[in-house]
FIVEX-353125 format. One record per residue: z, x negated, y negated of N, C-alpha, C, O in turn. Coordinates in nm, 4 decimals. Atoms other than C-alpha are relative to their C-alpha. Layout:
<sites>
<site><n_Z>Z</n_Z><n_X>X</n_X><n_Y>Y</n_Y><ca_Z>Z</ca_Z><ca_X>X</ca_X><ca_Y>Y</ca_Y><c_Z>Z</c_Z><c_X>X</c_X><c_Y>Y</c_Y><o_Z>Z</o_Z><o_X>X</o_X><o_Y>Y</o_Y></site>
...
</sites>
This chain:
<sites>
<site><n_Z>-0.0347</n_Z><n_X>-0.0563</n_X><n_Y>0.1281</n_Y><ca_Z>13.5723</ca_Z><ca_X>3.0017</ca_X><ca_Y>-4.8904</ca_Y><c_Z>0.0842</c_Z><c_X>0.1247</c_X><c_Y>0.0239</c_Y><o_Z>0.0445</o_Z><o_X>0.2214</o_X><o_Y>0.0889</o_Y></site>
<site><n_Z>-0.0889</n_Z><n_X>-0.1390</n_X><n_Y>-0.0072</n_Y><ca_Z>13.8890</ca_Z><ca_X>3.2531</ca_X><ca_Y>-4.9287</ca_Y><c_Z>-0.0767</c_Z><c_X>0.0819</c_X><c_Y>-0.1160</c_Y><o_Z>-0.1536</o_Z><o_X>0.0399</o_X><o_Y>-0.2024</o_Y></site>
<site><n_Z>0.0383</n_Z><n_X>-0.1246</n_X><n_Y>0.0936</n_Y><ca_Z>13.8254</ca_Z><ca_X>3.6053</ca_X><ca_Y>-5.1089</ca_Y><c_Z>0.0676</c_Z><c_X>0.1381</c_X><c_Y>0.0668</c_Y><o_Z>0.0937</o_Z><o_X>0.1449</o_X><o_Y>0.1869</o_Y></site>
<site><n_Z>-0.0278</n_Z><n_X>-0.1372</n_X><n_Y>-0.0251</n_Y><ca_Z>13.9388</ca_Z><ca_X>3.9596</ca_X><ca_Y>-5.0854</ca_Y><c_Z>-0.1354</c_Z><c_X>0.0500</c_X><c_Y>0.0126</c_Y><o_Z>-0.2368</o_Z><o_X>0.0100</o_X><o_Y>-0.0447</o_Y></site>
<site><n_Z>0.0912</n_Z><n_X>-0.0975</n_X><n_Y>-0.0060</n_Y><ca_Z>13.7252</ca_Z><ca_X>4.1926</ca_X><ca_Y>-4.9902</ca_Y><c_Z>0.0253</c_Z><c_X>0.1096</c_X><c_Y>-0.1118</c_Y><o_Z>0.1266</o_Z><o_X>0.1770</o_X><o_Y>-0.1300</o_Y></site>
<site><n_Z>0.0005</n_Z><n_X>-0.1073</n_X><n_Y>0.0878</n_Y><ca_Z>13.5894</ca_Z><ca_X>4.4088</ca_X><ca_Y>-5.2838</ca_Y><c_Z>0.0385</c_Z><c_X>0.1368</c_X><c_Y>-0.0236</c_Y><o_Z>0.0665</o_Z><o_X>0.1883</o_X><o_Y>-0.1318</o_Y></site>
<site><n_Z>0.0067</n_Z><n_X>-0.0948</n_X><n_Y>-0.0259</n_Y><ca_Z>13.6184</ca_Z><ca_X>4.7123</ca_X><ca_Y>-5.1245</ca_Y><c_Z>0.1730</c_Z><c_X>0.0374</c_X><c_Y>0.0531</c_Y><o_Z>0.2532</o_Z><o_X>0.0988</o_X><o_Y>-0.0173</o_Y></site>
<site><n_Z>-0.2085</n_Z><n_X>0.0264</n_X><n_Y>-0.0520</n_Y><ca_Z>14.0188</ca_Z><ca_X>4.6879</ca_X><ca_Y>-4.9284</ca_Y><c_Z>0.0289</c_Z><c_X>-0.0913</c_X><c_Y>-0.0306</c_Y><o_Z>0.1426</o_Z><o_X>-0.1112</o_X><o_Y>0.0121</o_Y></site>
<site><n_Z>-0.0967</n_Z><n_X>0.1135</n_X><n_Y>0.0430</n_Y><ca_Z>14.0968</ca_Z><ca_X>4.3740</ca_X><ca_Y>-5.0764</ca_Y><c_Z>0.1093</c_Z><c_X>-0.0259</c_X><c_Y>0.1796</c_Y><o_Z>0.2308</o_Z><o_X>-0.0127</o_X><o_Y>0.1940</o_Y></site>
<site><n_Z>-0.0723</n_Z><n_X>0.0485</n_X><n_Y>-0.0873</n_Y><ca_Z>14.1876</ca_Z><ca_X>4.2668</ca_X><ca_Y>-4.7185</ca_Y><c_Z>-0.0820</c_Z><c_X>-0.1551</c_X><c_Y>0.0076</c_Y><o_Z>-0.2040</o_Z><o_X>-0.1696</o_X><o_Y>-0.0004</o_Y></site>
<site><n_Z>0.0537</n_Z><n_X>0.1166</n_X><n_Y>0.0607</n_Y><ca_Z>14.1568</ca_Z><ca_X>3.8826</ca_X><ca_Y>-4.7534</ca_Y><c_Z>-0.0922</c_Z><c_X>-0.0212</c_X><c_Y>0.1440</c_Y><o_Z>-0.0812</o_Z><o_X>0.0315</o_X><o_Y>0.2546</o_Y></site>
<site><n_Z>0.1122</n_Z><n_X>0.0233</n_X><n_Y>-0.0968</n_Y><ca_Z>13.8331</ca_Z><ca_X>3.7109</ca_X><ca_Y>-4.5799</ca_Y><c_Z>-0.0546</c_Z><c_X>-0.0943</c_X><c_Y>-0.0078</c_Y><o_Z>-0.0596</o_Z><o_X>-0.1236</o_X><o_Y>-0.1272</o_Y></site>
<site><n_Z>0.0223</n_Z><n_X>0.1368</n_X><n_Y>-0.0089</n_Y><ca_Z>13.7023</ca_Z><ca_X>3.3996</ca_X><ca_Y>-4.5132</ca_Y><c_Z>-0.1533</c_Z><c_X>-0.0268</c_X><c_Y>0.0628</c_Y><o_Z>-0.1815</o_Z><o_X>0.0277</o_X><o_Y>0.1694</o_Y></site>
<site><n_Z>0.1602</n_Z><n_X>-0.0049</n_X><n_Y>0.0084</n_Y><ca_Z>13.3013</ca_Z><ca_X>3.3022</ca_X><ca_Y>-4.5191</ca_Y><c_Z>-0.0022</c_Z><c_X>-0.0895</c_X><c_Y>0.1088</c_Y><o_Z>-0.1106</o_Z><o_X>-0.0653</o_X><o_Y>0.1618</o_Y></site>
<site><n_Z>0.0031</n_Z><n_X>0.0181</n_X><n_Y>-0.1513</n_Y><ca_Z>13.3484</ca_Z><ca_X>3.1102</ca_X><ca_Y>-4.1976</ca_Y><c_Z>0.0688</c_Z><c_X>0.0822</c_X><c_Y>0.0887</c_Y><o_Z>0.0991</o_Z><o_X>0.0165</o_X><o_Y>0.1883</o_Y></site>
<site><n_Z>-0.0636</n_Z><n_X>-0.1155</n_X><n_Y>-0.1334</n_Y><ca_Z>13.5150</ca_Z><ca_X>3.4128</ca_X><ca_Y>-3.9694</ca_Y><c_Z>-0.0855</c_Z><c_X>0.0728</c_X><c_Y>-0.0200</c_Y><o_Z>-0.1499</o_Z><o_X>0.1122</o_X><o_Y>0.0773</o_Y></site>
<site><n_Z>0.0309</n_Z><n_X>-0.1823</n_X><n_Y>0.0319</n_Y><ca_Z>13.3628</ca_Z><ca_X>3.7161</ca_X><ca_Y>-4.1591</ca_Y><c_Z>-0.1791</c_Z><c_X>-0.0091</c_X><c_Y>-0.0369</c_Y><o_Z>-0.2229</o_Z><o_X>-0.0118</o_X><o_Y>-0.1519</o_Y></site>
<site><n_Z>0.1229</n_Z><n_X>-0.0245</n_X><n_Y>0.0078</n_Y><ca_Z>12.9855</ca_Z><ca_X>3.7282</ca_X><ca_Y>-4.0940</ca_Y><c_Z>-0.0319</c_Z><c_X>0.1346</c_X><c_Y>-0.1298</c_Y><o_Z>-0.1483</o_Z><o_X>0.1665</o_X><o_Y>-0.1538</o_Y></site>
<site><n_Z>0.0596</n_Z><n_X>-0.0869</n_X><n_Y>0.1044</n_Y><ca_Z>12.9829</ca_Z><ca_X>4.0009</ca_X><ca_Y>-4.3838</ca_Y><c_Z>0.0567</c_Z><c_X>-0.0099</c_X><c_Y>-0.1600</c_Y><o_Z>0.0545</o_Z><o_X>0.0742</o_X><o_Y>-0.2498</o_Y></site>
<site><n_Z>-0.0785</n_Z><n_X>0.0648</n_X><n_Y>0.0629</n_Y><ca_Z>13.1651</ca_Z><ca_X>3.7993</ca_X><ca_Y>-4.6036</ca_Y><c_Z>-0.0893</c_Z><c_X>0.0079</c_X><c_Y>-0.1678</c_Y><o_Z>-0.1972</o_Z><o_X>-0.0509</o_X><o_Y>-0.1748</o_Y></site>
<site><n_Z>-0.1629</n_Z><n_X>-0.0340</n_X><n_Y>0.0769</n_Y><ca_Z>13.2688</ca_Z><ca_X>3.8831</ca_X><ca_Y>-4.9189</ca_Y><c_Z>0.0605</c_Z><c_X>0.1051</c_X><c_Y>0.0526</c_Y><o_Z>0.1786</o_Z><o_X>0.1299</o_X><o_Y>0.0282</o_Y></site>
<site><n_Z>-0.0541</n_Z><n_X>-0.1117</n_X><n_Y>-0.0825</n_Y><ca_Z>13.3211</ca_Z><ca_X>4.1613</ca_X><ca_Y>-4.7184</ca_Y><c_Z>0.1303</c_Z><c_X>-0.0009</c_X><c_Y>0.0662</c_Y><o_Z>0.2097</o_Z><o_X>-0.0827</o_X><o_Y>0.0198</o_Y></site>
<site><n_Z>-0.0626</n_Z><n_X>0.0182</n_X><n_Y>-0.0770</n_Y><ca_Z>13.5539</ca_Z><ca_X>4.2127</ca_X><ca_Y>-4.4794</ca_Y><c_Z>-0.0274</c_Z><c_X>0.0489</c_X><c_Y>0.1981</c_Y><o_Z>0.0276</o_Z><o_X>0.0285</o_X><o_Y>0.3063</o_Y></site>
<site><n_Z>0.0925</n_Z><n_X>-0.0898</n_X><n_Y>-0.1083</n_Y><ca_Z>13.2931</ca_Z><ca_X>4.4363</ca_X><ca_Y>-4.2387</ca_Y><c_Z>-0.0739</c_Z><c_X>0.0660</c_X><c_Y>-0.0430</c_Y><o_Z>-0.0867</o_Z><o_X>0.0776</o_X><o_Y>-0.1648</o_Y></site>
<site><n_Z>0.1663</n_Z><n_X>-0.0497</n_X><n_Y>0.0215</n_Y><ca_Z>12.9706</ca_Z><ca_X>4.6250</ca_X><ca_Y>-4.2046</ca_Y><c_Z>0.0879</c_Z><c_X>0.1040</c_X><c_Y>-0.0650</c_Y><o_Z>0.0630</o_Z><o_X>0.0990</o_X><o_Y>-0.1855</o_Y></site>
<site><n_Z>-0.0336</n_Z><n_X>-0.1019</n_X><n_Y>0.0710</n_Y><ca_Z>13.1847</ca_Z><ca_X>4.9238</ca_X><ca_Y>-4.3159</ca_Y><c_Z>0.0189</c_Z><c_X>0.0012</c_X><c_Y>-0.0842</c_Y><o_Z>0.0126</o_Z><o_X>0.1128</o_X><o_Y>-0.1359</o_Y></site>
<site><n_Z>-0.0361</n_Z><n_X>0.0154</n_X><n_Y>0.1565</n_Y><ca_Z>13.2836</ca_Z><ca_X>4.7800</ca_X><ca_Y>-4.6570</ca_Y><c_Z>-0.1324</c_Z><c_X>-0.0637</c_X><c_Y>-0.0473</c_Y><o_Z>-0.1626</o_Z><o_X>-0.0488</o_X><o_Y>-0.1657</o_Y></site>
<site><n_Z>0.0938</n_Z><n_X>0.0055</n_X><n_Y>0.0166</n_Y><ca_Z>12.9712</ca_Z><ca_X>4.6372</ca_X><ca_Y>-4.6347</ca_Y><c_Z>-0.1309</c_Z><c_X>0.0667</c_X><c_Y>-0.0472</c_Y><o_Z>-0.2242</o_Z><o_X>0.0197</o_X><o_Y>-0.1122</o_Y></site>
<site><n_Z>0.1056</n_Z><n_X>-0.1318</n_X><n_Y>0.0550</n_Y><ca_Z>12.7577</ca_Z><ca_X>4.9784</ca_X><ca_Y>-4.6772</ca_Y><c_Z>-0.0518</c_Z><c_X>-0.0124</c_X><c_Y>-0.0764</c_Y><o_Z>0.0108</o_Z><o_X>0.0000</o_X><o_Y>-0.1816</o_Y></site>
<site><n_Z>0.0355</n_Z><n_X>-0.0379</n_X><n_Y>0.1222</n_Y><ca_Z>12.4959</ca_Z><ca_X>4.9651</ca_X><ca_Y>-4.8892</ca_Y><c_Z>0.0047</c_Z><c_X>0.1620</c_X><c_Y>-0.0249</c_Y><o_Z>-0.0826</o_Z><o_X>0.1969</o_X><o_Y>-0.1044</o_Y></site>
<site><n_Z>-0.0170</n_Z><n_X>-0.1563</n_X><n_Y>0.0632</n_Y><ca_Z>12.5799</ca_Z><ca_X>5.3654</ca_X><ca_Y>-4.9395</ca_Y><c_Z>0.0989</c_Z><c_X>-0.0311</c_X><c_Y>-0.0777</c_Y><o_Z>0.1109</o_Z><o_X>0.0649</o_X><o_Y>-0.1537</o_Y></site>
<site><n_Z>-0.0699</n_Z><n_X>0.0031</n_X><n_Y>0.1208</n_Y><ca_Z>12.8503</ca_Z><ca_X>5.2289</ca_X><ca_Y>-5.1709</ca_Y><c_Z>-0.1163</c_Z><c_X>-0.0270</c_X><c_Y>-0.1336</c_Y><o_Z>-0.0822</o_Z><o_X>-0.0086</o_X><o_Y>-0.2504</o_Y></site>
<site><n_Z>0.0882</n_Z><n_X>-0.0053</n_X><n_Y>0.1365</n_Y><ca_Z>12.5281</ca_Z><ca_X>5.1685</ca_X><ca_Y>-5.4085</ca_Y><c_Z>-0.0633</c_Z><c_X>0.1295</c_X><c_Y>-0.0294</c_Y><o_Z>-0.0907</o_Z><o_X>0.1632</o_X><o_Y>-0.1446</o_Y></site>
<site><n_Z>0.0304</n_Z><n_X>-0.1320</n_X><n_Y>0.0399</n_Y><ca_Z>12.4160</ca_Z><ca_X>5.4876</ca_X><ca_Y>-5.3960</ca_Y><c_Z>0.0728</c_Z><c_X>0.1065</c_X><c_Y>-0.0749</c_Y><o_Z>0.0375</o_Z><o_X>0.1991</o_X><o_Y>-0.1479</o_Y></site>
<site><n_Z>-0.0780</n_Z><n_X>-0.1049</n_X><n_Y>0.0649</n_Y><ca_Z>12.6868</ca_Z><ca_X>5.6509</ca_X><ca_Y>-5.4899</ca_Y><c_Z>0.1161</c_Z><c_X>-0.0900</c_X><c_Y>-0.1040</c_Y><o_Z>0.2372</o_Z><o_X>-0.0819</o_X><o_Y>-0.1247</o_Y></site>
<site><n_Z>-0.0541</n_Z><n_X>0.0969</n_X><n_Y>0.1220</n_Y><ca_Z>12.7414</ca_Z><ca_X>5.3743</ca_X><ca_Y>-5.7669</ca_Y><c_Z>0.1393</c_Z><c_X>-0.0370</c_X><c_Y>0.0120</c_Y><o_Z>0.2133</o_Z><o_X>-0.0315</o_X><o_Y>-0.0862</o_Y></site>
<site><n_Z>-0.1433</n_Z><n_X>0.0704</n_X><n_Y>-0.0132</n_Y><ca_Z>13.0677</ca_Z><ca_X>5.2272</ca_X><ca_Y>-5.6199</ca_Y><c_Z>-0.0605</c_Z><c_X>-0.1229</c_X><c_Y>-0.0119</c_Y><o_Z>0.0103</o_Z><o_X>-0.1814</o_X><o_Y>-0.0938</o_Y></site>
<site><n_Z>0.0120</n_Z><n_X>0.1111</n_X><n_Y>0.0927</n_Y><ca_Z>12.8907</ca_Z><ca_X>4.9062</ca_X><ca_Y>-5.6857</ca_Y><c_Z>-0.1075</c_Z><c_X>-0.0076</c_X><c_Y>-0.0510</c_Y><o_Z>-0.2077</o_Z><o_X>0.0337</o_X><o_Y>0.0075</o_Y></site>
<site><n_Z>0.1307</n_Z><n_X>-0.0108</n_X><n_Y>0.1193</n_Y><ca_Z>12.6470</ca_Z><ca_X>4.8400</ca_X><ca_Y>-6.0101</ca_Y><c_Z>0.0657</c_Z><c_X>-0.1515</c_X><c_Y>-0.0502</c_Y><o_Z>0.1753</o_Z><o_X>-0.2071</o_X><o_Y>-0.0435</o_Y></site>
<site><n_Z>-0.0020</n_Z><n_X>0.1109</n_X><n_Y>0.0483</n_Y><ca_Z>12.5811</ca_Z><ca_X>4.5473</ca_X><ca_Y>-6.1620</ca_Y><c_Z>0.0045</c_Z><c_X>-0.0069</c_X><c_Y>-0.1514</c_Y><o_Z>-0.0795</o_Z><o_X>0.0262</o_X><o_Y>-0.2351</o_Y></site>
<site><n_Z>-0.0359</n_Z><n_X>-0.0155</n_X><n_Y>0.1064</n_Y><ca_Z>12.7697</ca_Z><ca_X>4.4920</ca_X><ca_Y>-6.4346</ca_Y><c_Z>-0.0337</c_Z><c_X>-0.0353</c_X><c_Y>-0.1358</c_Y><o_Z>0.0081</o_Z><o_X>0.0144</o_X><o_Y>-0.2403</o_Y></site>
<site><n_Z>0.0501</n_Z><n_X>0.0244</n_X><n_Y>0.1290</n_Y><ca_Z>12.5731</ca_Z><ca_X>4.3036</ca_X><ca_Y>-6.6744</ca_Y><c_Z>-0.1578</c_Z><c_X>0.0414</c_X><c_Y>-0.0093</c_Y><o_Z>-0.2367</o_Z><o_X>0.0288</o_X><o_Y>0.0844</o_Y></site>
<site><n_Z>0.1488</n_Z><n_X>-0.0470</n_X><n_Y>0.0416</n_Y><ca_Z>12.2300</ca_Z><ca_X>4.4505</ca_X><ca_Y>-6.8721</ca_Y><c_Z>-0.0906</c_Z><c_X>-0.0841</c_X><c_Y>0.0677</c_Y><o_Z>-0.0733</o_Z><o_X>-0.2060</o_X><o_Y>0.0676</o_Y></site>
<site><n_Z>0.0997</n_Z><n_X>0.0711</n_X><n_Y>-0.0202</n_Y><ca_Z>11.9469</ca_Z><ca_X>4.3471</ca_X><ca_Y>-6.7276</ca_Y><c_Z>-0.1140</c_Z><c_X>-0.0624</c_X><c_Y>-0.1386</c_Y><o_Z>-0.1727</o_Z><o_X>-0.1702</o_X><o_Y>-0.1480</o_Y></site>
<site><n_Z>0.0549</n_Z><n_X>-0.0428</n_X><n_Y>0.1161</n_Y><ca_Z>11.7801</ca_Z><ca_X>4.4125</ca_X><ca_Y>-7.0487</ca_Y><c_Z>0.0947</c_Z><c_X>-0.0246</c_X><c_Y>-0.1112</c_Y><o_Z>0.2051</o_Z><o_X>0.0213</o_X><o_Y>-0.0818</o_Y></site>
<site><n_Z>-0.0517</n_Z><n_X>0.0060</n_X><n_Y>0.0978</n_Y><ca_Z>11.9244</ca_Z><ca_X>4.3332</ca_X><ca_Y>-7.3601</ca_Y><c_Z>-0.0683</c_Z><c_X>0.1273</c_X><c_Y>-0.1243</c_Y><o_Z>-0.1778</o_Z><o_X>0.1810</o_X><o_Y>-0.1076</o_Y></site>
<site><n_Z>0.0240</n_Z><n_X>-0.1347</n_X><n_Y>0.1259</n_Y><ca_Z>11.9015</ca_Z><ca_X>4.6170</ca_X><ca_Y>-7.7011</ca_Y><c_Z>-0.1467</c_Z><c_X>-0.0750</c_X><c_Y>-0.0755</c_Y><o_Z>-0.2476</o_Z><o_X>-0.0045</o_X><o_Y>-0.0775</o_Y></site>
<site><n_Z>0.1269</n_Z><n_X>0.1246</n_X><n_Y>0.0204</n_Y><ca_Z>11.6243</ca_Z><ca_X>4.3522</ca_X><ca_Y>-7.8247</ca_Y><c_Z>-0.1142</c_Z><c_X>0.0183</c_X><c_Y>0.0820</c_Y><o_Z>-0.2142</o_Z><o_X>0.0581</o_X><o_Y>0.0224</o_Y></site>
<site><n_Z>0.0883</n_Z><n_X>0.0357</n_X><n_Y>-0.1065</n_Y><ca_Z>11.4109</ca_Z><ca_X>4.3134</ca_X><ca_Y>-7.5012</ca_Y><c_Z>-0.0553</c_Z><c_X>0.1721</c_X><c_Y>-0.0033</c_Y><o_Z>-0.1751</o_Z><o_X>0.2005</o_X><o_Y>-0.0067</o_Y></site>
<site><n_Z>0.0450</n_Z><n_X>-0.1298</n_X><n_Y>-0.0357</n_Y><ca_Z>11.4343</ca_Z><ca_X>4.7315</ca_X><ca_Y>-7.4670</ca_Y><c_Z>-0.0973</c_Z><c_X>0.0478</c_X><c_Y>-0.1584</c_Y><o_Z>-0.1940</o_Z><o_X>0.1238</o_X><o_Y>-0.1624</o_Y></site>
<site><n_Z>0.1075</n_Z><n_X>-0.0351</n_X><n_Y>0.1280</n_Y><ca_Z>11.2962</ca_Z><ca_X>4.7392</ca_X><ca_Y>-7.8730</ca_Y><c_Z>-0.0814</c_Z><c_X>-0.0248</c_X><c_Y>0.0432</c_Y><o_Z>-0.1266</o_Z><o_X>0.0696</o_X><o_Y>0.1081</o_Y></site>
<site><n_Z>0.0985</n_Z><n_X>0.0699</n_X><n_Y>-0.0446</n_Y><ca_Z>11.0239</ca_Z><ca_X>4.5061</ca_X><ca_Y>-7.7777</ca_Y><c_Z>-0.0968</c_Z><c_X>0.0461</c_X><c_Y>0.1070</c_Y><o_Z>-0.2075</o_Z><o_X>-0.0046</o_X><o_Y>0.1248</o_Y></site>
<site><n_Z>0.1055</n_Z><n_X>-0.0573</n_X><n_Y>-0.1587</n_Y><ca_Z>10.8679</ca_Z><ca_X>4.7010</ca_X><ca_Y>-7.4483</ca_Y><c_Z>0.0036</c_Z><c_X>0.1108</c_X><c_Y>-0.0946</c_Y><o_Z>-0.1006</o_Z><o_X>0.1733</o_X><o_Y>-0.0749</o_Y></site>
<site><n_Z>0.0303</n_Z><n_X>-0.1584</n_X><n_Y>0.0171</n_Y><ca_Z>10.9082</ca_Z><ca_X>5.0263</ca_X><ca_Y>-7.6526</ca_Y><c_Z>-0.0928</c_Z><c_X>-0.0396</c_X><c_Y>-0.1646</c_Y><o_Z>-0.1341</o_Z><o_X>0.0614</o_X><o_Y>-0.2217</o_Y></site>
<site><n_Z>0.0780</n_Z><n_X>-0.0389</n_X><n_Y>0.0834</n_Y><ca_Z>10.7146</ca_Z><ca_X>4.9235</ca_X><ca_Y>-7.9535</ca_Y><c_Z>-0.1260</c_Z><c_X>-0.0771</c_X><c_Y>0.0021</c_Y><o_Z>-0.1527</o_Z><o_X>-0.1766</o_X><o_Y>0.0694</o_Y></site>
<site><n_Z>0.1522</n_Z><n_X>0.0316</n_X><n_Y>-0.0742</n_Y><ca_Z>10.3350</ca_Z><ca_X>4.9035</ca_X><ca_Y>-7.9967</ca_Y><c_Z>-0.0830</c_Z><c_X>-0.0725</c_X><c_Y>-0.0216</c_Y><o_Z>-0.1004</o_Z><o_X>-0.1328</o_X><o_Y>-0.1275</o_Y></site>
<site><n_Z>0.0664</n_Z><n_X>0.1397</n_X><n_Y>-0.0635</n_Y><ca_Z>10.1056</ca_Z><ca_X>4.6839</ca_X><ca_Y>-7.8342</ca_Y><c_Z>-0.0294</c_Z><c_X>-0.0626</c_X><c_Y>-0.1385</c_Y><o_Z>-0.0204</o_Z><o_X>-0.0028</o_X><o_Y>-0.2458</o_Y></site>
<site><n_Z>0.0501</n_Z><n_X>0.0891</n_X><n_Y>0.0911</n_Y><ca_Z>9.9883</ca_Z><ca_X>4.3989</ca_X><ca_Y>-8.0452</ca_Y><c_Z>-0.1277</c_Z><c_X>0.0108</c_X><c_Y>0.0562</c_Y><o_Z>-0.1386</o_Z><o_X>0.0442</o_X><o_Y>0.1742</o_Y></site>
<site><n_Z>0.0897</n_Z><n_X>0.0284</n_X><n_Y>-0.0119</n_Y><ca_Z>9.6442</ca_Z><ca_X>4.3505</ca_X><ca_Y>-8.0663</ca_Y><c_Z>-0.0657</c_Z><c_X>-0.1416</c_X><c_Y>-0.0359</c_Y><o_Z>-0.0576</o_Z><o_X>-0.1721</o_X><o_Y>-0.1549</o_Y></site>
<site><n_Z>0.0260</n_Z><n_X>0.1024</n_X><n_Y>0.0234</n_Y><ca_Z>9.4956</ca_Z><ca_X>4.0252</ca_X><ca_Y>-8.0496</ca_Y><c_Z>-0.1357</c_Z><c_X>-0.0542</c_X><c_Y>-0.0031</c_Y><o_Z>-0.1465</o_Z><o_X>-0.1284</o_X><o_Y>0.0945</o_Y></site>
<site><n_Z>0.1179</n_Z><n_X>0.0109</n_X><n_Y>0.0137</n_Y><ca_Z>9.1143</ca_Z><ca_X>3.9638</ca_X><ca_Y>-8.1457</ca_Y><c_Z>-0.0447</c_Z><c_X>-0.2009</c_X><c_Y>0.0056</c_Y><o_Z>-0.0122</o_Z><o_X>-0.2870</o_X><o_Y>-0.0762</o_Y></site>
<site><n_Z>0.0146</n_Z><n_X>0.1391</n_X><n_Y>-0.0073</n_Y><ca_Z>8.9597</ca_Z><ca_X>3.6069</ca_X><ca_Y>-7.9834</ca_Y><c_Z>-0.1548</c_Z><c_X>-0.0043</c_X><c_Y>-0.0319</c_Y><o_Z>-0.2322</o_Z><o_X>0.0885</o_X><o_Y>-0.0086</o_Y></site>
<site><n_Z>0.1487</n_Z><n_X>0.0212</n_X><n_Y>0.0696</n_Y><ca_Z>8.6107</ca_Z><ca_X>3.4178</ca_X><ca_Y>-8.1613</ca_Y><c_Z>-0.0274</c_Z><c_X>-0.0142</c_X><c_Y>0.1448</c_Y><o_Z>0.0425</o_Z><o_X>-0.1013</o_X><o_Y>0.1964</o_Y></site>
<site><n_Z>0.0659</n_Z><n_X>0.1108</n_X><n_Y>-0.1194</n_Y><ca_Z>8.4375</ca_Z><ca_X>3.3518</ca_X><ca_Y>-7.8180</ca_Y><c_Z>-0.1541</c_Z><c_X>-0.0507</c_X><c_Y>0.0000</c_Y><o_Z>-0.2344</o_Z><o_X>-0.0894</o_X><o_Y>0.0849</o_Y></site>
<site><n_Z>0.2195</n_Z><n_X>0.0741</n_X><n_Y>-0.0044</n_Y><ca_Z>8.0654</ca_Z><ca_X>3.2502</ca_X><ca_Y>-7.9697</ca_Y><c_Z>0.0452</c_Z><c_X>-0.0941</c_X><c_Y>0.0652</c_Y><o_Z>0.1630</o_Z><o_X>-0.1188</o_X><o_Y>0.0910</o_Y></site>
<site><n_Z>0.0465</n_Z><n_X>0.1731</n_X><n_Y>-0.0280</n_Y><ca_Z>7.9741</ca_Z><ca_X>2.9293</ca_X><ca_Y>-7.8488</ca_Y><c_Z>-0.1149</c_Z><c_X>-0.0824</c_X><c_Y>-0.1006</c_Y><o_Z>-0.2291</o_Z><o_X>-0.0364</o_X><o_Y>-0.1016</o_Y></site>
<site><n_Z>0.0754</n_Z><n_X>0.0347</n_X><n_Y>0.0942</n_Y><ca_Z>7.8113</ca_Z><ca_X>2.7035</ca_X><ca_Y>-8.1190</ca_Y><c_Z>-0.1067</c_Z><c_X>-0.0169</c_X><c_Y>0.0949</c_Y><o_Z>-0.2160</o_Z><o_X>0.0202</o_X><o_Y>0.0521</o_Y></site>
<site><n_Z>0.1901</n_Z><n_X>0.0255</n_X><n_Y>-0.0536</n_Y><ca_Z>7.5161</ca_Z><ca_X>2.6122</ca_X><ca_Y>-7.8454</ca_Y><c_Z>0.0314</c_Z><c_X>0.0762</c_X><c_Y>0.1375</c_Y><o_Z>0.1267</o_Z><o_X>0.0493</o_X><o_Y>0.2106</o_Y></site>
<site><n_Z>0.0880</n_Z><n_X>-0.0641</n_X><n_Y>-0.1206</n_Y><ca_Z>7.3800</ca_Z><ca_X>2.8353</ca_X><ca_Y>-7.5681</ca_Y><c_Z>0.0445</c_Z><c_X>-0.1168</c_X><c_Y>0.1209</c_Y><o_Z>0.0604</o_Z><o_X>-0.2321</o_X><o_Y>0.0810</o_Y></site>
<site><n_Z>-0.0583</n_Z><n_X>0.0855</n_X><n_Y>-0.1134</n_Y><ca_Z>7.4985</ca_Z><ca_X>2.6562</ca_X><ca_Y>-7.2178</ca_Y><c_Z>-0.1517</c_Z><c_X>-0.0012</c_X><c_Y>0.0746</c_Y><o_Z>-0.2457</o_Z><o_X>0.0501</o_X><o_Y>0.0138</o_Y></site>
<site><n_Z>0.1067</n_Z><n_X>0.0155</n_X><n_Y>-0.0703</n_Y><ca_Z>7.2189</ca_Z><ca_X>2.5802</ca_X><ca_Y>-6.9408</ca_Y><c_Z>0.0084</c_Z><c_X>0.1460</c_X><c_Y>0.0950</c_Y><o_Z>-0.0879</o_Z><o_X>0.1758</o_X><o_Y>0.1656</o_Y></site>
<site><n_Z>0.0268</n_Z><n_X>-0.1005</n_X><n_Y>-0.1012</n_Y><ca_Z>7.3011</ca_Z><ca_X>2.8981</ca_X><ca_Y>-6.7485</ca_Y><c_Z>-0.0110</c_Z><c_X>0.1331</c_X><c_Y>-0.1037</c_Y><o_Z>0.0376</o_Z><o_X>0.2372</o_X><o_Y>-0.0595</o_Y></site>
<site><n_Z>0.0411</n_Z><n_X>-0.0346</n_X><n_Y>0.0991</n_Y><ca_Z>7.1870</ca_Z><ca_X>3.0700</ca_X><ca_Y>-7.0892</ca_Y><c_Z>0.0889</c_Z><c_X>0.1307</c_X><c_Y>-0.0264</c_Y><o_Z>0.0355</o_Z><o_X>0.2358</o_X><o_Y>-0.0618</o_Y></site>
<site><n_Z>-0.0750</n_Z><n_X>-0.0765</n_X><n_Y>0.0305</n_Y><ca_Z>7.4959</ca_Z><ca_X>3.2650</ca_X><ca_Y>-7.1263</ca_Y><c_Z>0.0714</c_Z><c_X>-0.0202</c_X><c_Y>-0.1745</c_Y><o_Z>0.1550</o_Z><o_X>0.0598</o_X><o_Y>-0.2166</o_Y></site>
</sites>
C-alpha cells in the first residue's frame, strides 16, 4: 500500500517502511501526541451521549417477593 507520510509527506510503502504510514520512528513519535500534532479528529462522544452521562441517575425500583418461599427458605 502507497501513502505519504503524515508528518514529511515523503511517500512510503507498507511493505519497505516497518513504521508505515510513517516514513520512520522519528515521524513516528508518539511525542507528536502530546503536543497535539496528532488528535483524533472525530468526537468520541456526541452533544447527546455528553447530555445523557451529565444528567441524573434514573432510579429503577424491582418487585423481588416470591409468591412461595423456596426449600432453602429464602
Amino acid at each position: 500500500m502507497l501513502h505519504k507520510c503524515p508528518i514529511c509527506k515523503t511517500p512510503t510503502d507498507s511493505t519497505v517502511h516497518g513504521d508505515f504510514p510513517f516514513c520512520s520512528e522519528r515521524c513516528r513519535d508518539l511525542g507528536n501526541w502530546a503536543t497535539d500534532k496528532y488528535v483524533v479528529s472525530d468526537p468520541i462522544f456526541t452533544e447527546d451521549d455528553i447530555a445523557e452521562l451529565e444528567s441524573p441517575r434514573k432510579t429503577v425500583i424491582l418487585d423481588l417477593e416470591l409468591d412461595e418461599p423456596n426449600d432453602a427458605g429464602h
